[in-house]
C-alpha positions as CSV (number, residue, x, y, z in Angstrom):
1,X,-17.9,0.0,-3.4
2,X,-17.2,1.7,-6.7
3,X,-16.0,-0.9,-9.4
4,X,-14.3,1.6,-11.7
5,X,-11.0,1.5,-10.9
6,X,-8.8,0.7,-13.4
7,X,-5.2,1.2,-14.3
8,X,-4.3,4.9,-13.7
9,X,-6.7,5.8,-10.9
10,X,-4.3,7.1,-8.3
11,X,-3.0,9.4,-10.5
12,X,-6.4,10.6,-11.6
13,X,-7.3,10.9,-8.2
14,X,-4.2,12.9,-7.9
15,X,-4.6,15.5,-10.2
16,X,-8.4,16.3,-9.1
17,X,-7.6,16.8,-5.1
18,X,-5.1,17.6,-2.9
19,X,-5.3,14.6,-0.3
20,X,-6.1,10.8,-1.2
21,X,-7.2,8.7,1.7
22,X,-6.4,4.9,1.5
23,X,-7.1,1.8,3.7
24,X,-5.4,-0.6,5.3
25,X,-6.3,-3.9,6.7
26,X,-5.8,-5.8,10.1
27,X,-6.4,-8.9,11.9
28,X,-6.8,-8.4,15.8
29,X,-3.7,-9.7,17.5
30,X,0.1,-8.4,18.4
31,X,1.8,-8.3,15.2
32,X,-0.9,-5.6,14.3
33,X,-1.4,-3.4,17.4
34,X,2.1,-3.5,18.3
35,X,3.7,-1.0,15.9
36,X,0.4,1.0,16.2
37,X,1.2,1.3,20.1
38,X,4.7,2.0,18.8
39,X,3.1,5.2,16.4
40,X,3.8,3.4,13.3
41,X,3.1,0.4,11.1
42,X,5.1,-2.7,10.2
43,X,7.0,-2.2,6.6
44,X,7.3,-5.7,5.1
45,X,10.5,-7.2,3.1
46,X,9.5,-8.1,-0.6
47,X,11.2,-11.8,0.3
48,X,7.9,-12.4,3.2
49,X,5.2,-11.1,0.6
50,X,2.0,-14.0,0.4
51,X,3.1,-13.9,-3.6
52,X,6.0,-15.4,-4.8
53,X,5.9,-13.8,-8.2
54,X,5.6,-9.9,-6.3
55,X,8.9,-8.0,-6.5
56,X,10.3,-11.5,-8.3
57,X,8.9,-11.5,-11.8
58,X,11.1,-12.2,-15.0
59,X,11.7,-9.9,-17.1
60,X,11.6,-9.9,-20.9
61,X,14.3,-8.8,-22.9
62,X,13.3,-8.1,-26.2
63,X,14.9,-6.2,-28.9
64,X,16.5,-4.2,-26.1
65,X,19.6,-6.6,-25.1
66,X,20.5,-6.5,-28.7
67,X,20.0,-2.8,-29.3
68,X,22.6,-1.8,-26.3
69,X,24.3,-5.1,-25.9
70,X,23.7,-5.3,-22.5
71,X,23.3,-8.5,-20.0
72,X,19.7,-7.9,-19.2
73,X,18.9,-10.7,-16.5
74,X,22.1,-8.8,-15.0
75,X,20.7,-6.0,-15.1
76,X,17.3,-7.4,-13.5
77,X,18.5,-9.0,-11.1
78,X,20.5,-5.6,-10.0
79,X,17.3,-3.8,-9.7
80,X,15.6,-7.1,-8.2
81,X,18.2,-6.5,-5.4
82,X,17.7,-3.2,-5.2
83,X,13.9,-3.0,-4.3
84,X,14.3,-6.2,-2.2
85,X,16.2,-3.9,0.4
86,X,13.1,-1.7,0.6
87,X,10.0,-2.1,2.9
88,X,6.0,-1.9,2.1
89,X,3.5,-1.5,3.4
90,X,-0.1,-2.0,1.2
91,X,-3.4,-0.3,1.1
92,X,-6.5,-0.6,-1.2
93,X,-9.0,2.2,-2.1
94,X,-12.0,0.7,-0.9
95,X,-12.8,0.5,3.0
96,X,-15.9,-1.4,1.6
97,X,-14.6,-4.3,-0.1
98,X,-16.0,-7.7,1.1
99,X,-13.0,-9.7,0.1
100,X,-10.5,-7.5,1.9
101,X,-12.1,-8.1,5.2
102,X,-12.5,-11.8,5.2
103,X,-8.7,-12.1,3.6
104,X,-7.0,-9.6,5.3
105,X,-9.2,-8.6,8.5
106,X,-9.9,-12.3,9.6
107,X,-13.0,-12.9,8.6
108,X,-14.4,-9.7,9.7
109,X,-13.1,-10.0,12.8
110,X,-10.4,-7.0,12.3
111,X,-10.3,-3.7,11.9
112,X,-9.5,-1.3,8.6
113,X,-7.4,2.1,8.8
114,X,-7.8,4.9,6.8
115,X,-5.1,7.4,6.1
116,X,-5.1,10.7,4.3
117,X,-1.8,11.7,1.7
118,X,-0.6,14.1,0.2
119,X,-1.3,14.8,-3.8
120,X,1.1,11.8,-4.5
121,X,2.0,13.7,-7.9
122,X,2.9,17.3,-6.3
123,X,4.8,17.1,-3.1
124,X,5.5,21.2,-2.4
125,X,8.2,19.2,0.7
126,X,11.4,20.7,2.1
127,X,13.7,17.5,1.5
128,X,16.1,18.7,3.6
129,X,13.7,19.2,7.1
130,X,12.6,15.9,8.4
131,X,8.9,15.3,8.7
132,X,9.1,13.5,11.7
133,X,11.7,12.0,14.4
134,X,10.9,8.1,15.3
135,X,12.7,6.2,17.7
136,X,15.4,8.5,17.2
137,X,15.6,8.4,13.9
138,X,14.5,11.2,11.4
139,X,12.2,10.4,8.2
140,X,11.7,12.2,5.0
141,X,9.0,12.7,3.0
142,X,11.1,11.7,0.0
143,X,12.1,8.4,1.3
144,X,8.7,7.2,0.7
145,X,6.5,7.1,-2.2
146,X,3.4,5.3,-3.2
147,X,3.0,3.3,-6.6
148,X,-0.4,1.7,-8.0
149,X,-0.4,-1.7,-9.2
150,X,-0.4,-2.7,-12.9
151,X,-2.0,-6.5,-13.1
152,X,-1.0,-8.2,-16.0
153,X,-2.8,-8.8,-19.2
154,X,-2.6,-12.7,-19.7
155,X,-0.6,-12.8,-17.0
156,X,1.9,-12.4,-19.0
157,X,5.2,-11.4,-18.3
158,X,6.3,-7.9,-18.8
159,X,9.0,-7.2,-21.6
160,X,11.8,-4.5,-22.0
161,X,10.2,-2.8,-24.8
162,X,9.0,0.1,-23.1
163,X,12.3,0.6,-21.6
164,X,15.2,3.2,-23.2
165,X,18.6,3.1,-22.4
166,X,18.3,6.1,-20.9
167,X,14.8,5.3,-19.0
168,X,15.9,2.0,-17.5
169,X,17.3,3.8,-13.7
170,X,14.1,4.9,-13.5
171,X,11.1,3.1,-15.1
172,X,12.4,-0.7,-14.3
173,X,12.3,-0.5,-10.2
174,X,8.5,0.9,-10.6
175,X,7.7,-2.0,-13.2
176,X,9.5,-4.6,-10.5
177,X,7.3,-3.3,-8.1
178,X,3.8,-2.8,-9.4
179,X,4.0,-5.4,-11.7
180,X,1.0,-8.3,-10.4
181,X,-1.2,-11.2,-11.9
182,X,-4.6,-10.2,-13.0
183,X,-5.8,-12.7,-9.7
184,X,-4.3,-9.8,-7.4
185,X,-7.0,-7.1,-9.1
186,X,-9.8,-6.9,-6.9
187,X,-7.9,-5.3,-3.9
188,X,-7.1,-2.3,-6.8
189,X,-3.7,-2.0,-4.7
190,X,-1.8,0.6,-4.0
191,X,1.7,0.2,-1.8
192,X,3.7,2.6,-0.1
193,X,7.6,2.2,-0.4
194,X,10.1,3.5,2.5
195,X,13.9,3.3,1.1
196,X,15.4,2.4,4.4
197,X,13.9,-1.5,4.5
198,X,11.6,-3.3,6.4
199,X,10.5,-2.8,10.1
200,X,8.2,-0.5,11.9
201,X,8.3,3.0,10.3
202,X,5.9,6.4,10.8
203,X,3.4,6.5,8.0
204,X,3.5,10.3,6.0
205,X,0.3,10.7,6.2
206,X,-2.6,11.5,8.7
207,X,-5.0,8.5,10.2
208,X,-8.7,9.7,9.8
209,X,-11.1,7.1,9.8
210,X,-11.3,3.8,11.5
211,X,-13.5,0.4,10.9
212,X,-14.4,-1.6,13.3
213,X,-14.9,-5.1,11.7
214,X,-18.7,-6.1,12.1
215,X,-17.7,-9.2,14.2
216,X,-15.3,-7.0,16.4
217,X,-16.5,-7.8,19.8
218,X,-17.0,-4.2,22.6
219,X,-13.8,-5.2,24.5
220,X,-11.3,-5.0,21.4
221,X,-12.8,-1.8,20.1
222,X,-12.5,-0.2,23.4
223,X,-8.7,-1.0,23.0
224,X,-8.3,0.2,19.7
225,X,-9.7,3.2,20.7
226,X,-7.3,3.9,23.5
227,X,-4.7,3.6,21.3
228,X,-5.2,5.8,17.9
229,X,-8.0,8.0,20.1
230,X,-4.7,10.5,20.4
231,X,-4.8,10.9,16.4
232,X,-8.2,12.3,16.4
233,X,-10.1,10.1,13.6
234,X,-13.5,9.2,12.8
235,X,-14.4,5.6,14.2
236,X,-17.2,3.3,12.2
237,X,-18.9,0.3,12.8
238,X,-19.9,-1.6,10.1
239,X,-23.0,-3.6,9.3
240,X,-25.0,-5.6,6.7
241,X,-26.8,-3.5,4.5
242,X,-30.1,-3.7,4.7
243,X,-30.8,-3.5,1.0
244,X,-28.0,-4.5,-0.8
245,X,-25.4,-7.4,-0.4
246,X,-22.8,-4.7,0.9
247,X,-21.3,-3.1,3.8
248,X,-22.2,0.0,5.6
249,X,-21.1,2.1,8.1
250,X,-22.1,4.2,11.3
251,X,-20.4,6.7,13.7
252,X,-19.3,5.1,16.4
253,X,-19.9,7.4,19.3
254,X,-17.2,7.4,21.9
């Protein structure tokens, strides 16, 4: 697993390709494959997140309040409400990382997704033509959008300094949400946003590669495979390394 991800790496990444392909991991049981049967994956509400201080942090004030003479934890709280109505959903860079798949893939027991984006940074979209039709409901591009996480220095919390009067629409709802303690920084997180709330919602992007856990027994990747075979991605099993305290991977052959 490459270490060297630090703050600004999606958008690096952005500006040197075209596609960016991020992972997403699973335990084996209902609440996973079910929106996968479904074509889609579970969006979670901010409020059911496994950290209380995500999408919930304080907010500084500052010099600011007194510049504009404004009621900042009003105008927090506003925003707080704001991005509590949306739904994510959270990948990491790395399908790789040890830590993700005892945490997140029980124990190695799971399974890890891989989907390919768009250039996150240059979206050439037609906002008005829906990219896809779901349960009878149409989705847009633009109603989604993926943010990198910042994890704090100190964990400290972040102040209003940064923030002009005239930046605050914009720049405060991105600091609410990728704003994390310095714990959260191995899983280099990035999250993907859909303005319409939580549930299960299409993903806009493409699934090419999927991990079977090393401890995923025959029966369970049979299953997985009869339901994202119609996608047409790459399927791995992965292993000890043989010469390095790592994980590797093989083509599965179906």
């Amino acid at each position: 697993m490459n270490t060297d991800f630090k703050r600004g790496w999606l958008s690096r990444t952005a500006k040197e390709t075209d596609k960016i392909t991020l992972y997403r991991f699973f335990s084996y049981n209902s609440n996973s494959l079910g929106p996968l049967i479904c074509g889609g994956l579970y969006f979670s509400s901010p409020k059911d997140f496994n950290d209380p201080f995500d999408c919930n942090l304080r907010m500084m004030p500052t010099a600011i309040e007194k510049q504009y003479g404004i009621n900042w934890d009003s105008v927090v709280n506003e925003f707080k409400a704001n991005v509590h109505k949306m739904g994510f959903v959270c990948f990491s860079p790395h399908w790789d990382n040890t830590l993700m798949w005892a945490h997140y893939a029980d124990k190695f027991n799971g399974f890890c997704l891989g989907f390919e984006f768009d250039n996150p940074l240059c979206r050439n979209v037609d906002i008005e033509k829906a990219f896809t039709t779901f349960r009878g409901r149409a989705y847009y591009t633009l109603d989604f959008w993926l943010h990198e996480m910042i994890y704090a220095n100190k964990d400290e919390y972040p102040t209003g300094t940064s923030f002009g009067f005239d930046e605050i629409e914009e720049e405060m709802p991105e600091a609410i949400i990728r704003y994390k303690a310095s714990d959260w920084q191995y899983e280099h997180e990035c999250r993907l946003s859909f303005r319409g709330g939580n549930g299960i919602h299409p993903i806009p992007g493409n699934l090419k590669e999927v991990y079977f856990g090393l401890r995923m027994d025959d029966e369970k990747k049979r299953v997985l495979i009869s339901i994202l075979e119609k996608y047409n991605p790459m399927f791995y099993n992965t292993n000890k390394s043989k010469t390095h305290i790592k994980i590797d991977r093989t083509l599965y052959k179906i």
